[in-house]
C-alpha positions in Angstrom: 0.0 0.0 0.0 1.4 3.4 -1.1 2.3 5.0 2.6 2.4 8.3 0.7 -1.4 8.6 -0.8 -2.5 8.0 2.5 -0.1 10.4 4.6 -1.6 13.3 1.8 -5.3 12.1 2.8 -4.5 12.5 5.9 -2.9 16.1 5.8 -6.1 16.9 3.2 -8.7 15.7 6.3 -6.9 18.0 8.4 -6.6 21.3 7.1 -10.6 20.6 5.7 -11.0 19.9 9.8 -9.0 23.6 11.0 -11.0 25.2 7.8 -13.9 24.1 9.0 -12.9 24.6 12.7 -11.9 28.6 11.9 -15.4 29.1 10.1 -17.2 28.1 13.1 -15.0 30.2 15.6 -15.6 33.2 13.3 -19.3 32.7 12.9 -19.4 32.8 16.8 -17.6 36.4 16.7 -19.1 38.2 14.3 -22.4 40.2 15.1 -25.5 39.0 13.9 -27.6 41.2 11.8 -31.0 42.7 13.1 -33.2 44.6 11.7 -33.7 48.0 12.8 -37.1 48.6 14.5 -39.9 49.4 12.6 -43.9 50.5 13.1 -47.2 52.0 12.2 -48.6 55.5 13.3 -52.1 55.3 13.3 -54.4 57.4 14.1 -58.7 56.9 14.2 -57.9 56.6 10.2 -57.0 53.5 10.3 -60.4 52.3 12.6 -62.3 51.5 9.0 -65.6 51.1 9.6 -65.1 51.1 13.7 -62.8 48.0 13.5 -60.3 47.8 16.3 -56.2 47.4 15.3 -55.2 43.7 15.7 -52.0 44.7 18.0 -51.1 41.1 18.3 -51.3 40.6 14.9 -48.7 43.7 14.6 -46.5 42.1 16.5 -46.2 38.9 14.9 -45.3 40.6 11.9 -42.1 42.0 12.8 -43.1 45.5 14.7 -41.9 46.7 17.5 -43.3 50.0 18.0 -46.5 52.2 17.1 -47.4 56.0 17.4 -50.9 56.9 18.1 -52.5 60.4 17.5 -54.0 61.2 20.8 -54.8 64.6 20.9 -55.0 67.9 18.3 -55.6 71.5 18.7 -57.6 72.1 21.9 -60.6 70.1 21.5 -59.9 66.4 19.8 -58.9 63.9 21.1 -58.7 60.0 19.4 -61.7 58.3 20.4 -59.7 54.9 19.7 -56.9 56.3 22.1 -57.2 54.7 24.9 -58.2 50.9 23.4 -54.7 50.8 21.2 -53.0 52.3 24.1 -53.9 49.1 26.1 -54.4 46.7 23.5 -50.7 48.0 21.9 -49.3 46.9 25.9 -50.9 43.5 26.7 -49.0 43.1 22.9 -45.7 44.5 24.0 -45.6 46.9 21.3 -43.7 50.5 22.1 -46.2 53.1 22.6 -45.5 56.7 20.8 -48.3 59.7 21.2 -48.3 62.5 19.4 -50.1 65.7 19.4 -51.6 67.6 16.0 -50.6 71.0 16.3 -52.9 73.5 15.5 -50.5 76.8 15.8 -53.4 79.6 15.5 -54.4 78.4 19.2 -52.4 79.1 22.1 -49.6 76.2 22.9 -49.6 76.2 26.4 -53.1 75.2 27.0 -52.5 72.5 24.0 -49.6 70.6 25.8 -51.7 70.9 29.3 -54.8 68.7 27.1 -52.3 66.4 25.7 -50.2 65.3 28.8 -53.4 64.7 30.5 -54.7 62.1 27.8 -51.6 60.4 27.2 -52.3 58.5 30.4 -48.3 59.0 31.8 -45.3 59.1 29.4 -42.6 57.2 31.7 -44.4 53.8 32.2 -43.2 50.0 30.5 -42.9 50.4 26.9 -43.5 54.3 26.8 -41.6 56.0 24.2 -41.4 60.2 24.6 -44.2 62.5 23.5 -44.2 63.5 20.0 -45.0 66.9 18.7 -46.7 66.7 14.7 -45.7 69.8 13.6 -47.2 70.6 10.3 -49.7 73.0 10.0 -48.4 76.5 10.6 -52.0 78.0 11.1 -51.3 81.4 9.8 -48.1 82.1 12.1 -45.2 83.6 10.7 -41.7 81.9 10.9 -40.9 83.8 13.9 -44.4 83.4 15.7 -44.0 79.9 14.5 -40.7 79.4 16.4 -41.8 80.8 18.9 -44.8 79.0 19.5 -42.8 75.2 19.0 -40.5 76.3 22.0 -43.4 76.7 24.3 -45.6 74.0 23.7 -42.2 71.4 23.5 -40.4 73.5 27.3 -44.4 72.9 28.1 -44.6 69.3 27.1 -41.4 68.4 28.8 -42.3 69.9 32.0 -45.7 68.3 32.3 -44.5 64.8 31.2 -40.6 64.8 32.5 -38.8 63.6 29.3 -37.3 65.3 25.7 -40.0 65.4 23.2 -39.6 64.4 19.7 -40.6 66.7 16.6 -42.3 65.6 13.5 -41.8 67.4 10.4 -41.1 66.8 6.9 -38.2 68.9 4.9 -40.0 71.7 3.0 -42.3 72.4 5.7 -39.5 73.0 8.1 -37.5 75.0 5.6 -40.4 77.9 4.4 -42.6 77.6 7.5 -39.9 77.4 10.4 -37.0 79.2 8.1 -34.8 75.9 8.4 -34.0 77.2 11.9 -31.2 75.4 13.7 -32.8 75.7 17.3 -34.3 72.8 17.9 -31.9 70.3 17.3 -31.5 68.8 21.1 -34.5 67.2 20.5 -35.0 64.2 18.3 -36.4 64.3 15.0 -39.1 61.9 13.3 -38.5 62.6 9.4 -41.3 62.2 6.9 -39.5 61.6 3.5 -41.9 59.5 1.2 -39.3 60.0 -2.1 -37.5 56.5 -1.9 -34.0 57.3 -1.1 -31.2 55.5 0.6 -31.9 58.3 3.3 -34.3 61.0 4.4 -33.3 64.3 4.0 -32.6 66.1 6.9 -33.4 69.7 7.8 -32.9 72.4 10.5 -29.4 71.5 11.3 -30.1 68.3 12.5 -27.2 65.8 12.9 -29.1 62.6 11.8 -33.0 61.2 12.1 -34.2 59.1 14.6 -37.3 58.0 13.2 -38.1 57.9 9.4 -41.5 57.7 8.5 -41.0 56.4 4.9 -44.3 55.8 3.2 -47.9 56.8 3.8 -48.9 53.5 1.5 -47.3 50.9 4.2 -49.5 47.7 4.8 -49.5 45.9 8.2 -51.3 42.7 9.4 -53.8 43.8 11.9 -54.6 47.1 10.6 -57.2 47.5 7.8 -55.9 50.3 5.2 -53.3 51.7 4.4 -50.6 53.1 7.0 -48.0 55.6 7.6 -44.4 53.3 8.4 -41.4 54.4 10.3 -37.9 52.9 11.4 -35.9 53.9 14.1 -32.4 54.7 13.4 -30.5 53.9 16.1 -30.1 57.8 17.1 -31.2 57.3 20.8 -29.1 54.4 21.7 -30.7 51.1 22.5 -34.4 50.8 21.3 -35.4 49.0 24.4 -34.0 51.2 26.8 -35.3 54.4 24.9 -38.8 53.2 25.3 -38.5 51.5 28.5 -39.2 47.7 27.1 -37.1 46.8 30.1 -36.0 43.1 29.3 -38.1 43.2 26.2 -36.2 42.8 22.5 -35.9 45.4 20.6 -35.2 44.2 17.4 -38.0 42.6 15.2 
């Protein structure tokens, strides 16, 4: 028997065996892909015909969060609210709330309505208040700016944490004169036109939420829906809207 042929077998089997062995040692190092956190906003749109959101069907599809209109201008509030507030929490979905601003009434007594609906801000899976700034109600830039820094000092005095703004580009740039001042507090983006990244206004360093198309589709939720990803901006999901030991990764 030719010692040789099996003495190069041999050496074959064992650098197939350390190949093999350095694959799996680097598959055990390298991070494992997630991806980023995603959601709905809805608001009583998405209620068609009275239905109530399936929030355990939303989060068997992948989502991890959802902002709900609660409140706008001095007098509405959501009548479905309160139901996808507790339905979105026995499902373990992040809760978002957000307040219409309606800028030709007086901010103050706007944030006061909306802090008391929200039903608390800093319990499990509570994510900051959200101001939807996009309706400028007659205000010039100035007035306008003006007006944003009271309702959001407001806001954050009434509920104890940073509010987040929603805007889209253009609006910010004519109606609030692309002003720099607001960047300390985070930004939710609304950029429907298909690119690698939102465009970013106002001075802001980066988005931390994108809300990229109004046309979205969600199990759960009849209709069409507004859908957002979180960038990573804040830190850790989980710990920004206080999922405690909770994943937050879909």
């Amino acid at each position: 028997m030719d010692n040789s042929w099996w003495a190069s077998t041999i050496r074959r089997q064992g650098a197939a065996l350390s190949l093999i062995a350095l694959i799996g040692s680097l598959s055990a190092t390298l991070p494992v892909a997630t991806a980023a956190p995603s959601g709905p906003d809805v608001s009583s749109w998405q209620h068609v015909d009275g239905r109530l959101i399936d929030w355990f069907a939303v989060k068997r599809s992948g989502h991890d969060f959802a902002m709900v209109k609660a409140t706008e201008g001095l007098s509405y509030i959501n009548p479905y609210f309160v139901p996808d507030s507790l339905l979105m929490r026995a499902a373990g979905i992040a809760r978002g709330t957000y307040h219409y601003a309606r800028p030709n009434l007086p901010p103050e007594p706007q944030a006061a309505m909306y802090a008391a609906v929200v039903l608390g801000q800093n319990g499990p899976l509570d994510m900051p208040p959200v101001l939807d700034l996009e309706d400028a109600g007659g205000l010039n830039p100035a007035a306008l700016i003006d007006w944003t820094r009271r309702y959001l000092t407001t806001v954050q005095a009434l509920t104890g944490r940073v509010p987040i703004i929603y805007t889209y580009p253009r609006f910010w740039q004519s109606a609030m004169a692309d002003t720099t001042e607001f960047t300390r507090y985070p930004l939710w983006i609304a950029d429907y036109r298909g690119n690698a990244q939102p465009e970013v206004p106002g001075g802001w360093p980066t988005w931390t939420f994108w809300q990229t198309t109004d046309r979205g589709a969600i199990p759960g939720i009849a209709g069409r829906t507004d859908l957002n990803v979180y960038s990573g901006a804040q830190g850790d999901f989980a710990r920004f809207a206080n999922m405690g030991g909770l994943t937050g990764s879909g």
